[in-house]
N, CA, C and O atoms as CSV, one atom per row, in Angstrom:
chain,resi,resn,atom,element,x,y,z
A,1,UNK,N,N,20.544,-19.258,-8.800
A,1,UNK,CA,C,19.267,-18.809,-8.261
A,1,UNK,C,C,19.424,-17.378,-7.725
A,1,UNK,O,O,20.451,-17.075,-7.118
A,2,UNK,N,N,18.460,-16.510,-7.924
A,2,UNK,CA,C,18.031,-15.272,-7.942
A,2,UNK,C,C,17.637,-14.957,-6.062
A,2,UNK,O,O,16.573,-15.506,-5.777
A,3,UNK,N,N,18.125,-14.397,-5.143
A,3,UNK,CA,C,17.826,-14.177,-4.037
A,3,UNK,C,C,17.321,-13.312,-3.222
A,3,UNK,O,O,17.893,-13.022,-2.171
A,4,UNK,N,N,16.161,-12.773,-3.599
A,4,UNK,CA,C,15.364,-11.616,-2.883
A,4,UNK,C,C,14.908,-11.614,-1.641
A,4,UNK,O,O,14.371,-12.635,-1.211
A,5,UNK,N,N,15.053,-10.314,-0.726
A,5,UNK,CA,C,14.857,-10.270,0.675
A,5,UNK,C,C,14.236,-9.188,0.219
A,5,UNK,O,O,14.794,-8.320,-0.453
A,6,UNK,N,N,12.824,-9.178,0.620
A,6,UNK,CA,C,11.796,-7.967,1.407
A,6,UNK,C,C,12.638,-6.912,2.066
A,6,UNK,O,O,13.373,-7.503,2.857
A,7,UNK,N,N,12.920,-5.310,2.108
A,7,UNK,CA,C,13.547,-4.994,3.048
A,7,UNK,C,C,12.374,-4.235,4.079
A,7,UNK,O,O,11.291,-3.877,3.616
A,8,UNK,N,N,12.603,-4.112,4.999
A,8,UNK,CA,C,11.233,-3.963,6.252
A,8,UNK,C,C,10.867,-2.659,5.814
A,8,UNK,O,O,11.702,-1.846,5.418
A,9,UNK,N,N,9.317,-2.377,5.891
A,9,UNK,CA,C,8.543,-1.556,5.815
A,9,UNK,C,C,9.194,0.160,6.225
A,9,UNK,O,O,9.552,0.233,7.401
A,10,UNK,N,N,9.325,1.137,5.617
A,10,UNK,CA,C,9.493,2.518,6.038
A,10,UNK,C,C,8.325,3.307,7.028
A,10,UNK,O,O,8.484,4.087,7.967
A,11,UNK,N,N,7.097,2.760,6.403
A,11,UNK,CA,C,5.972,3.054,6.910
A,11,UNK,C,C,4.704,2.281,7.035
A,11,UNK,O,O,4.404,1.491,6.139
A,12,UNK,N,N,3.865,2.460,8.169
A,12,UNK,CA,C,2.791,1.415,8.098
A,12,UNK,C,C,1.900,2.169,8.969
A,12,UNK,O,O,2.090,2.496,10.140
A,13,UNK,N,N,0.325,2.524,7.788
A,13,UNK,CA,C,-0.461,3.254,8.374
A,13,UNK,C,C,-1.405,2.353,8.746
A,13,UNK,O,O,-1.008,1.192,8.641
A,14,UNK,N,N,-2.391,2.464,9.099
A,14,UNK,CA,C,-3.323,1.470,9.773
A,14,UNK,C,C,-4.573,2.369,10.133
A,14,UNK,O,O,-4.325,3.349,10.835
A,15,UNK,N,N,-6.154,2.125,9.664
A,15,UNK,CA,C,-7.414,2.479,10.329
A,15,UNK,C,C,-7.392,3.195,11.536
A,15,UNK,O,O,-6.859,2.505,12.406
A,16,UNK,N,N,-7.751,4.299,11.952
A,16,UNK,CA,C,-7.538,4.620,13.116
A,16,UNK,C,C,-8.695,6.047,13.079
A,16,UNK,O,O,-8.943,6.694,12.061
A,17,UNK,N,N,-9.370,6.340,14.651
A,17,UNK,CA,C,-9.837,7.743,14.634
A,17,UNK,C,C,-9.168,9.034,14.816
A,17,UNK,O,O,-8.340,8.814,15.700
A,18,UNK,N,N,-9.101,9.918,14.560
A,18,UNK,CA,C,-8.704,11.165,14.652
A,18,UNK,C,C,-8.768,11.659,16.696
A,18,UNK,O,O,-9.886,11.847,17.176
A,19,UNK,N,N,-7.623,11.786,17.540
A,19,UNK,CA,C,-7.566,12.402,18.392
A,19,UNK,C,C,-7.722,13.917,18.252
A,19,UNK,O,O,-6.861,14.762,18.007
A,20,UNK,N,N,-9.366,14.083,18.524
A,20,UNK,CA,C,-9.077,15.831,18.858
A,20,UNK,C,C,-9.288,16.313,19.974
A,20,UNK,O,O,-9.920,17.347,20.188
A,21,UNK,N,N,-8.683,15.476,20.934
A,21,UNK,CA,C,-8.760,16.175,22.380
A,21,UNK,C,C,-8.005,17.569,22.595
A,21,UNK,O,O,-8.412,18.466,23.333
A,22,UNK,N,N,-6.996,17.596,21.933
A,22,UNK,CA,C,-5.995,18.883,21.926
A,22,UNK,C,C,-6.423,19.490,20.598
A,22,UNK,O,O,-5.558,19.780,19.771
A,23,UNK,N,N,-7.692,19.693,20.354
A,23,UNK,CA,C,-8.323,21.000,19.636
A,23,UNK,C,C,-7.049,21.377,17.873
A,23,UNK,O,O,-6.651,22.389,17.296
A,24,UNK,N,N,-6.907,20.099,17.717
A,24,UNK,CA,C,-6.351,20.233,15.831
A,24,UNK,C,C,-7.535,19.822,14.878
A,24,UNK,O,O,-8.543,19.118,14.817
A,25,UNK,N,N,-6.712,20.774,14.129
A,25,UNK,CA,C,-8.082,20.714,12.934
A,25,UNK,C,C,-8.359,19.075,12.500
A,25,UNK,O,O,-7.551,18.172,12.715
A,26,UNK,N,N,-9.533,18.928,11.920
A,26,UNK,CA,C,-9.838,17.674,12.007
A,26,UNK,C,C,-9.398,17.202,10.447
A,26,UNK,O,O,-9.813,17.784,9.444
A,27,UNK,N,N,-8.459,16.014,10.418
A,27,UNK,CA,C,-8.209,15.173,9.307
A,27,UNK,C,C,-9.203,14.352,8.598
A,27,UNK,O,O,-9.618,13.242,8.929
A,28,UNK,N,N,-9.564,15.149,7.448
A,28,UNK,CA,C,-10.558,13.686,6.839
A,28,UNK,C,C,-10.173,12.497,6.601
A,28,UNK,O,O,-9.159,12.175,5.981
A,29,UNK,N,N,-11.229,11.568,7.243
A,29,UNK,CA,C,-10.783,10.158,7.062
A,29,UNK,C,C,-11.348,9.793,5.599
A,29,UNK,O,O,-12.450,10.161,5.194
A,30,UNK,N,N,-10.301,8.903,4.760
A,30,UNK,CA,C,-10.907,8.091,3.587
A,30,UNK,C,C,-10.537,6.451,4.231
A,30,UNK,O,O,-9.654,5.968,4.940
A,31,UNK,N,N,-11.634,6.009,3.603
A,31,UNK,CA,C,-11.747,4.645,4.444
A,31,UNK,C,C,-11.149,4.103,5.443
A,31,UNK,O,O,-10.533,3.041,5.536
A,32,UNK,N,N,-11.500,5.341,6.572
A,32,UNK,CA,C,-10.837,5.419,8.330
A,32,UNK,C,C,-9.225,5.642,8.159
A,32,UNK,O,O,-8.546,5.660,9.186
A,33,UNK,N,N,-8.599,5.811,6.890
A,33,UNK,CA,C,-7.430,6.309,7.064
A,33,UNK,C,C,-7.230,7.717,6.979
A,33,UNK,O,O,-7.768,8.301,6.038
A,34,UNK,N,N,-6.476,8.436,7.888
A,34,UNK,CA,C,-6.021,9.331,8.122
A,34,UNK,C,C,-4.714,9.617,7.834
A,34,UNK,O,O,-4.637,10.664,7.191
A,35,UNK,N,N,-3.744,9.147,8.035
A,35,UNK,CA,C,-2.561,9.500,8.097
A,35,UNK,C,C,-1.693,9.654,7.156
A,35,UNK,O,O,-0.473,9.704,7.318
A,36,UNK,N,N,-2.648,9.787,5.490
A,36,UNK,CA,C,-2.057,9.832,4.042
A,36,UNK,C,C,-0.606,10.851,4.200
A,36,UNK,O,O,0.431,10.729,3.548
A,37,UNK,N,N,-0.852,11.687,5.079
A,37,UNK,CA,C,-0.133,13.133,4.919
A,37,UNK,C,C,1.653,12.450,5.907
A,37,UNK,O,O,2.615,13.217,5.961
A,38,UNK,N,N,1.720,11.272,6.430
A,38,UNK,CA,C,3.080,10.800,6.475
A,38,UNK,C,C,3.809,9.938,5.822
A,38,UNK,O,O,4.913,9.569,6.220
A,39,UNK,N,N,3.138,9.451,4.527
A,39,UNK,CA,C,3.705,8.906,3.537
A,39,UNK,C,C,4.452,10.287,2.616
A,39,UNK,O,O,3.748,11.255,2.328
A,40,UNK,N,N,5.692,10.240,2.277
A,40,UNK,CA,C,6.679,10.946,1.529
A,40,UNK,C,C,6.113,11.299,0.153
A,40,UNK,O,O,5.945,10.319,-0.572
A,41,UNK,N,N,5.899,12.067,-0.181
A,41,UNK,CA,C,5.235,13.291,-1.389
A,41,UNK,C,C,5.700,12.742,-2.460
A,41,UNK,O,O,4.867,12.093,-3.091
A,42,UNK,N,N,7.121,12.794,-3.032
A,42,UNK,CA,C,7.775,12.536,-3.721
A,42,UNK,C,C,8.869,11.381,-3.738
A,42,UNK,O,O,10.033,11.476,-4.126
A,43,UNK,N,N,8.358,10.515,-3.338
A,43,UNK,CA,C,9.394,9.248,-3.065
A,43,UNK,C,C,8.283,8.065,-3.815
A,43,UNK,O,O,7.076,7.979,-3.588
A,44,UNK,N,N,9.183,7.129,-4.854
A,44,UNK,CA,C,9.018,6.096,-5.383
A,44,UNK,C,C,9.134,4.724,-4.464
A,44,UNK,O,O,10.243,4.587,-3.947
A,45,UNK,N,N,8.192,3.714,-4.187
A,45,UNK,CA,C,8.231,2.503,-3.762
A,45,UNK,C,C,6.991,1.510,-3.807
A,45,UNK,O,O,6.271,1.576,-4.803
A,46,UNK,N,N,6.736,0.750,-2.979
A,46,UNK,CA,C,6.554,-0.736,-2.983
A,46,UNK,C,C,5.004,-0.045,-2.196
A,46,UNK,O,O,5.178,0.981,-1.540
A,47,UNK,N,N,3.966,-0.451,-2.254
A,47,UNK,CA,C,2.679,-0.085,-1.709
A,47,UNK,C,C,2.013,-1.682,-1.230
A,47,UNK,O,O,1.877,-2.486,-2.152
A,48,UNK,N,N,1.757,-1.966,-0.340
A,48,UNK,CA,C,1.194,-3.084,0.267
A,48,UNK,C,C,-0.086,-3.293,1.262
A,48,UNK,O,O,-0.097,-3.213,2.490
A,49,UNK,N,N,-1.125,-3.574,0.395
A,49,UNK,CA,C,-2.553,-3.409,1.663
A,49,UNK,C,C,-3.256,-4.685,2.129
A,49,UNK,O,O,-3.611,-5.682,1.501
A,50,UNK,N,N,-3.347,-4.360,3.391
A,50,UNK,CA,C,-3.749,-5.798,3.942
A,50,UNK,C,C,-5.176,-5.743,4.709
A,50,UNK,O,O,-5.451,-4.669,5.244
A,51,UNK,N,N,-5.804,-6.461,4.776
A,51,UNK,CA,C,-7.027,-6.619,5.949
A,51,UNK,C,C,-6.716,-6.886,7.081
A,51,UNK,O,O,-5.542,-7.022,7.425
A,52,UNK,N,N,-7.972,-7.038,8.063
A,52,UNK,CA,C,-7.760,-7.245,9.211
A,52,UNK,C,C,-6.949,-8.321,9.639
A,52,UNK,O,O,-6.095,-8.215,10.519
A,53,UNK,N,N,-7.195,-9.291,9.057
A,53,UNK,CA,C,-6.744,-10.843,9.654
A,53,UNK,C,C,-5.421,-10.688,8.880
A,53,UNK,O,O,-4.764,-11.669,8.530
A,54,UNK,N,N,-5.053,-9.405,8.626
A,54,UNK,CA,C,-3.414,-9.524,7.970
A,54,UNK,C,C,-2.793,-9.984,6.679
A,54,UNK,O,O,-1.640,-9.915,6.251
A,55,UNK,N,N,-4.231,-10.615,6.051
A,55,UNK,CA,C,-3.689,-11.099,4.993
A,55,UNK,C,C,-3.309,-10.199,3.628
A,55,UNK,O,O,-4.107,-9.266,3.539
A,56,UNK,N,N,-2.765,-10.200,3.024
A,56,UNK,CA,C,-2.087,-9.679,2.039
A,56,UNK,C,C,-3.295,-9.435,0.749
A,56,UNK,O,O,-3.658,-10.319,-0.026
A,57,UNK,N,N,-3.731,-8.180,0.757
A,57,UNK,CA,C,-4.755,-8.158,-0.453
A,57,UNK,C,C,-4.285,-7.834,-1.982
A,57,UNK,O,O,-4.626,-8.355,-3.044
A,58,UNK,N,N,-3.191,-6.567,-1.634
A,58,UNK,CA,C,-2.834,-6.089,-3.115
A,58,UNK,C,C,-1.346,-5.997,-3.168
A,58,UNK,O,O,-0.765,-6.068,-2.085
A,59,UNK,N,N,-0.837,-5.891,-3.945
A,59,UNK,CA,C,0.593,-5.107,-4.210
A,59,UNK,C,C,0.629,-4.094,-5.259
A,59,UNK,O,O,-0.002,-4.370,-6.280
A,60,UNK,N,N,1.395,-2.696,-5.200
A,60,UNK,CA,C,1.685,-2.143,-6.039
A,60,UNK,C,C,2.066,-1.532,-5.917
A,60,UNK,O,O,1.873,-1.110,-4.777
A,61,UNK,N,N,3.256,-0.488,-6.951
A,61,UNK,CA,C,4.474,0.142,-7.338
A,61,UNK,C,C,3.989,1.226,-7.632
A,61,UNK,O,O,2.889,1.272,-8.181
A,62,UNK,N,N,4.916,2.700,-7.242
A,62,UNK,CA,C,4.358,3.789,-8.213
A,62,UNK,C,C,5.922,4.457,-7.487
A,62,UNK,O,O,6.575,4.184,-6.480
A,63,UNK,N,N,6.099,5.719,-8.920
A,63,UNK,CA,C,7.061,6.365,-8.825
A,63,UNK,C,C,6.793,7.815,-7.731
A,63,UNK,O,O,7.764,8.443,-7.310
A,64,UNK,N,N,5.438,8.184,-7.389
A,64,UNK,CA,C,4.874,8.950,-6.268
A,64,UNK,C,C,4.634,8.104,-5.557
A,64,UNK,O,O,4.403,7.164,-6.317
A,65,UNK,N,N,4.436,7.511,-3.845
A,65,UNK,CA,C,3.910,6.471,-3.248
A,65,UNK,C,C,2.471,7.226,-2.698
A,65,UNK,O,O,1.389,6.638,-2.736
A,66,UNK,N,N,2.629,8.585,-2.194
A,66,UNK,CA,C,1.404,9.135,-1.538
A,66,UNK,C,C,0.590,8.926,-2.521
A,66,UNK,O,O,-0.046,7.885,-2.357
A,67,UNK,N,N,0.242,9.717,-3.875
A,67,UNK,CA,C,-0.610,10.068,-5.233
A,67,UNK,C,C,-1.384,8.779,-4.965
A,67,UNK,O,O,-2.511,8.699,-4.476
A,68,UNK,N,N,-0.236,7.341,-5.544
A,68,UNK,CA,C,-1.058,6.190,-5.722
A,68,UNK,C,C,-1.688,5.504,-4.711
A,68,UNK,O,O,-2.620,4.809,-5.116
A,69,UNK,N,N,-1.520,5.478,-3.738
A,69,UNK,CA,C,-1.773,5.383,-2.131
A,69,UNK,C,C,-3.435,6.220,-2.478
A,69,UNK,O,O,-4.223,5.278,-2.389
A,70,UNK,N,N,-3.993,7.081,-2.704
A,70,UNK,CA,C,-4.451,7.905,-2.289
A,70,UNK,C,C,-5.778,7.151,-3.886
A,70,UNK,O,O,-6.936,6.735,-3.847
A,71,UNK,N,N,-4.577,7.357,-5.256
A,71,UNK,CA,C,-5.846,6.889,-6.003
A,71,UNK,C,C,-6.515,5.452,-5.791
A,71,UNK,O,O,-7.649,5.166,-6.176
A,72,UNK,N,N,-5.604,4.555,-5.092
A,72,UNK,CA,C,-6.350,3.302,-4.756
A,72,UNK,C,C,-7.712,3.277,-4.163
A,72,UNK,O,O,-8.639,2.478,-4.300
A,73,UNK,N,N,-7.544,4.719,-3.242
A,73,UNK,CA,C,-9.253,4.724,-2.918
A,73,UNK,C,C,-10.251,5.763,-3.376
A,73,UNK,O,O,-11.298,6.066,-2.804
A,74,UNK,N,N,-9.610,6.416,-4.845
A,74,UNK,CA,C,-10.651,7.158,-5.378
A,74,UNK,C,C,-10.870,6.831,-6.439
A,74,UNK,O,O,-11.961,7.167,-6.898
A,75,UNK,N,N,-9.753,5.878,-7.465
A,75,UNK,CA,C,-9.916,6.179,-9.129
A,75,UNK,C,C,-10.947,4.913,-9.000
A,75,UNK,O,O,-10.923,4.306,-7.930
A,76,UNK,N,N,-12.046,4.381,-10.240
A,76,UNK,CA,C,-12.923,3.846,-10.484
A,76,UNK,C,C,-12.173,2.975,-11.813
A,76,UNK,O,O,-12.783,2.500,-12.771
A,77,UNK,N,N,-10.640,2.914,-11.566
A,77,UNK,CA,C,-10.225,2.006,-12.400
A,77,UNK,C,C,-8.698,0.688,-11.543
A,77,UNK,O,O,-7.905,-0.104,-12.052
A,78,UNK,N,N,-9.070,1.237,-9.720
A,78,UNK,CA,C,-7.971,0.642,-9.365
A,78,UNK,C,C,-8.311,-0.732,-9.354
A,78,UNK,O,O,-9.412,-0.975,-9.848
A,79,UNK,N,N,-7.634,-1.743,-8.903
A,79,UNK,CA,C,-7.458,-3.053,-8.940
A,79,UNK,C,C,-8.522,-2.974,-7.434
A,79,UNK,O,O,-9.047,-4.040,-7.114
A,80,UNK,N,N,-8.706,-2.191,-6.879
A,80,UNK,CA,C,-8.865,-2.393,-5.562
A,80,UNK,C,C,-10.311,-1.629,-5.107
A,80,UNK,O,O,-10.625,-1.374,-3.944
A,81,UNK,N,N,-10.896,-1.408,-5.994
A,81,UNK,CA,C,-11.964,-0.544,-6.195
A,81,UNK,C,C,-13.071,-1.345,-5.526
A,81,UNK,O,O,-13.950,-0.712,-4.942
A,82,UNK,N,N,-13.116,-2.710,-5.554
A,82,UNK,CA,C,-14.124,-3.445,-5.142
A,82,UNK,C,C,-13.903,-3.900,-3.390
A,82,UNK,O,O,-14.603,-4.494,-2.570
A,83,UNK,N,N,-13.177,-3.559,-3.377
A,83,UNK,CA,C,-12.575,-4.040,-2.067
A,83,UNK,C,C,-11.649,-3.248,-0.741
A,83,UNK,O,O,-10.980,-3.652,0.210
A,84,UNK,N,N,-12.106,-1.711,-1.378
A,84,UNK,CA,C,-11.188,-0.599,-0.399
A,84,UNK,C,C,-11.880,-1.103,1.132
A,84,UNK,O,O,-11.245,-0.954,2.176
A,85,UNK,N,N,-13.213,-1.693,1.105
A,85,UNK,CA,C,-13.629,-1.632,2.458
A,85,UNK,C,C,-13.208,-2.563,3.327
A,85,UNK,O,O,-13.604,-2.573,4.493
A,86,UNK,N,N,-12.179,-3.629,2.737
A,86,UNK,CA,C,-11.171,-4.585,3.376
A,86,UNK,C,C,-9.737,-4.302,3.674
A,86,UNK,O,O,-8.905,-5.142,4.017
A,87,UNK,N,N,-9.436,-2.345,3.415
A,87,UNK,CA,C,-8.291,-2.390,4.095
A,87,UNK,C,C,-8.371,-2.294,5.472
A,87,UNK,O,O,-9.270,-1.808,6.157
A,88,UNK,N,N,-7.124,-2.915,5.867
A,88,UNK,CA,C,-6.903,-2.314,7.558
A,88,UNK,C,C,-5.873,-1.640,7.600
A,88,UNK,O,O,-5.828,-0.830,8.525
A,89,UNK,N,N,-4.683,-1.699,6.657
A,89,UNK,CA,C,-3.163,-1.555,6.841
A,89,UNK,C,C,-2.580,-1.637,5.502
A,89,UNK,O,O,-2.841,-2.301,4.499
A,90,UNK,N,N,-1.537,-0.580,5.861
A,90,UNK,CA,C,-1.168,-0.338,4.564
A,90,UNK,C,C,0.326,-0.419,4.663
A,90,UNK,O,O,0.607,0.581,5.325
A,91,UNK,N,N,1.423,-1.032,4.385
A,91,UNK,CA,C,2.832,-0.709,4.432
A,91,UNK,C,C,3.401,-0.242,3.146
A,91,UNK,O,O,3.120,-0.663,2.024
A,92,UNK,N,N,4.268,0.717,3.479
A,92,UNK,CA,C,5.256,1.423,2.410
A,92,UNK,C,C,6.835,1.159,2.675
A,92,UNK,O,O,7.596,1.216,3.642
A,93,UNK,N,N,6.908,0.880,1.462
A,93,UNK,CA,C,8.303,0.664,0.868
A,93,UNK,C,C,9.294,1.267,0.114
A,93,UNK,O,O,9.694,0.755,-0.932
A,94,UNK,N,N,9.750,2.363,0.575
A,94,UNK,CA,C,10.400,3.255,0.080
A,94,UNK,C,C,11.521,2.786,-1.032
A,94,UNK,O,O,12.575,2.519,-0.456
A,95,UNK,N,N,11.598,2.608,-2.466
A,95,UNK,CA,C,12.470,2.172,-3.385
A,95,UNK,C,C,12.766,3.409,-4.704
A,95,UNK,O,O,12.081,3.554,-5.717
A,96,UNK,N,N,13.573,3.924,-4.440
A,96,UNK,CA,C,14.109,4.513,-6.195
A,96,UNK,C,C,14.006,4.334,-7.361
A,96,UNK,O,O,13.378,4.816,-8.303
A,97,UNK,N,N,14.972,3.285,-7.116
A,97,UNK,CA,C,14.927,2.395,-8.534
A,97,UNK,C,C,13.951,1.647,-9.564
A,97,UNK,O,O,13.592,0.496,-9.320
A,98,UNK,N,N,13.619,2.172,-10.468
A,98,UNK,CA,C,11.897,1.579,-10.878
A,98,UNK,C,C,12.788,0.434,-11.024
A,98,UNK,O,O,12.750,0.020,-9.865
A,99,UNK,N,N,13.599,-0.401,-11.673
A,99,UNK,CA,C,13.918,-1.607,-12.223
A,99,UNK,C,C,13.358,-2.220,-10.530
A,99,UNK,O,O,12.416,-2.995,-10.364
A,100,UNK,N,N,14.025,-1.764,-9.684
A,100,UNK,CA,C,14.023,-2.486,-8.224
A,100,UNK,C,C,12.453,-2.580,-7.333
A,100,UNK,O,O,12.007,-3.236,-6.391
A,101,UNK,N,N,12.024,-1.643,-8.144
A,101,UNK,CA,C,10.357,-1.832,-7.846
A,101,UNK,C,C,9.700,-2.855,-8.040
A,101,UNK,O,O,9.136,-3.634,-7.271
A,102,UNK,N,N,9.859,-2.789,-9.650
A,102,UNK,CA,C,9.582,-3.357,-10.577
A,102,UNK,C,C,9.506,-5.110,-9.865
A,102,UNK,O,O,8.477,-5.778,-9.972
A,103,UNK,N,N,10.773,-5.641,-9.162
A,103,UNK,CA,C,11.003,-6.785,-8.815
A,103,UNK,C,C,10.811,-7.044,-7.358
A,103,UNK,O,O,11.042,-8.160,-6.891
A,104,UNK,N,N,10.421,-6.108,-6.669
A,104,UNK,CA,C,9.920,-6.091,-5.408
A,104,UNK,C,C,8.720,-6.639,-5.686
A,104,UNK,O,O,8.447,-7.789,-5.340
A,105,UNK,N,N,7.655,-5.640,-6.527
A,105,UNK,CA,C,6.198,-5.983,-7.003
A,105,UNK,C,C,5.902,-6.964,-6.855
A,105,UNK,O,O,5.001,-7.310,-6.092
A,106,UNK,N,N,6.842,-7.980,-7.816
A,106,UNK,CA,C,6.583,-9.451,-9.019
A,106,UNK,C,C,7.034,-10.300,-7.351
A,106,UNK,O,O,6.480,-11.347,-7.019
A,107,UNK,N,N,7.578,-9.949,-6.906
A,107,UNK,CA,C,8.416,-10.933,-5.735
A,107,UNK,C,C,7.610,-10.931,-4.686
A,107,UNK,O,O,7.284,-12.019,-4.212
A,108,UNK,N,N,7.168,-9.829,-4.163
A,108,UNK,CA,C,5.957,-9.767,-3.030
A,108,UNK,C,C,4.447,-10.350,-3.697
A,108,UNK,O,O,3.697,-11.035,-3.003
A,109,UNK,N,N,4.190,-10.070,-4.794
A,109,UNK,CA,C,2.939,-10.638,-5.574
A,109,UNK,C,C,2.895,-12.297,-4.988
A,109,UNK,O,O,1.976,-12.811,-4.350
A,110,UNK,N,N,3.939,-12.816,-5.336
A,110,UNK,CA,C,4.231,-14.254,-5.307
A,110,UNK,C,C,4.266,-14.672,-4.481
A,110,UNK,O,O,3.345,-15.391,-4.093
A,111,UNK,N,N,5.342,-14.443,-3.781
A,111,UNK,CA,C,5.784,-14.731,-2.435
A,111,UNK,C,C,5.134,-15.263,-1.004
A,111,UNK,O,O,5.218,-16.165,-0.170
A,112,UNK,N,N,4.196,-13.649,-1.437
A,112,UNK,CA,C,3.517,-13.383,-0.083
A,112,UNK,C,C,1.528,-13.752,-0.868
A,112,UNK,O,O,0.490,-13.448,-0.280
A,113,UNK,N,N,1.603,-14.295,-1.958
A,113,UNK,CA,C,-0.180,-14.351,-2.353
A,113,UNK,C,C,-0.844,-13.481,-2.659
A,113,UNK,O,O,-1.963,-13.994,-2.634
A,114,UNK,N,N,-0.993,-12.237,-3.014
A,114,UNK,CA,C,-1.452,-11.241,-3.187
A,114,UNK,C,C,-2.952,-11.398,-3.572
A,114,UNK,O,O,-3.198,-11.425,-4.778
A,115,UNK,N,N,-3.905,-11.498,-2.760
A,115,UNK,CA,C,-5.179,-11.987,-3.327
A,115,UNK,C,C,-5.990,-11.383,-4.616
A,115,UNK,O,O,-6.683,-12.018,-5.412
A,116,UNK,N,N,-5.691,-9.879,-4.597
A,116,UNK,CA,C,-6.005,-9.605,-5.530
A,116,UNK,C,C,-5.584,-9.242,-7.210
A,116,UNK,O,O,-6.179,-8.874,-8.224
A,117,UNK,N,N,-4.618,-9.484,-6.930
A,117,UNK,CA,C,-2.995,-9.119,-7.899
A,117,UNK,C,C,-2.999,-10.314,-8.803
A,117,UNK,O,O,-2.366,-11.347,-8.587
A,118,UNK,N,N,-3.986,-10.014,-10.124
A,118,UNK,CA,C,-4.340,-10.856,-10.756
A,118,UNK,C,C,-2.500,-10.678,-12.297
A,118,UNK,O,O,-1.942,-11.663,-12.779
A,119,UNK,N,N,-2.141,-9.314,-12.579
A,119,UNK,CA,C,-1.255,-9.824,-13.358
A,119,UNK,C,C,0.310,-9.925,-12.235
A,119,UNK,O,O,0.451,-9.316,-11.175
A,120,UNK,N,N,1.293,-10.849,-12.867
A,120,UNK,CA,C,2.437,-10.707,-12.230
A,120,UNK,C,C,2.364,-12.151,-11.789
A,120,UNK,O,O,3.368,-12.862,-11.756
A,121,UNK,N,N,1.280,-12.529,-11.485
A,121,UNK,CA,C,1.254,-13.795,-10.700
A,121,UNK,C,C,1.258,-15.274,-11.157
A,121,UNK,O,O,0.494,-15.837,-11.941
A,122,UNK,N,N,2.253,-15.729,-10.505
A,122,UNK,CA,C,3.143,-17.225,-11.427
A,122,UNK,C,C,2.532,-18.045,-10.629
A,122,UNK,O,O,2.176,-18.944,-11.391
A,123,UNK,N,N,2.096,-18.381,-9.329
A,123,UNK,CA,C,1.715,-19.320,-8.886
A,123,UNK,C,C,0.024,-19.422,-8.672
A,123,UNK,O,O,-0.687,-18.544,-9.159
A,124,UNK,N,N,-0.589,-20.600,-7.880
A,124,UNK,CA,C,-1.738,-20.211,-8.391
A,124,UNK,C,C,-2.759,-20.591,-6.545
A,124,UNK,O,O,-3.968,-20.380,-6.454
């Protein structure tokens, strides 16, 4: 038997307003997230969005994490297009290795229910 461990989140942005009490330029929010700009530019990993009540909506992999992070709430072809207005939280998973992505994906899909993560998914 095959033994996969989740390794804990690098990053986890979450809904939030913009503090401009100390007079910084103001961050546009896309669906109340702000904080696109501390996810890593060029780093490959594990993308995970959840709602309020925590539950696990999507999973997905990309070899940029910001880019795809970012098209989940603009392209008109994401998995998630119907449902950006149920994120609350987003965790990132910083991974290299596409093979190791690749099996993070399929393993968190499962694992954890992915409500919307219609391919990948073995159980029902």
């Amino acid at each position: 038997m095959i033994k996969i461990e989740m390794p804990k989140p690098d990053l986890t942005i979450v809904q939030r307003e913009q503090d401009r009490s100390n007079e910084e330029p103001e961050i546009p929010s896309i669906y109340g997230f702000i904080d696109f700009h501390q996810i890593a530019r060029d780093k490959g990993g594990i993308i995970m969005f959840y709602n309020k009540e925590d539950e696990l909506l999507f999973v997905g992999k990309a070899r940029k994490v910001r880019q795809r992070v970012k098209k989940h709430f603009e392209d008109n072809v994401s998995p998630l297009k119907e449902h950006r207005d149920e994120v609350a939280k987003i965790k990132i998973f910083y991974v290299d290795d596409a093979m190791e992505r690749e099996i993070y994906e399929t393993y968190a899909i499962n694992k954890f229910v992915a409500k919307y993560n219609v391919d990948k998914k073995f159980t029902h």
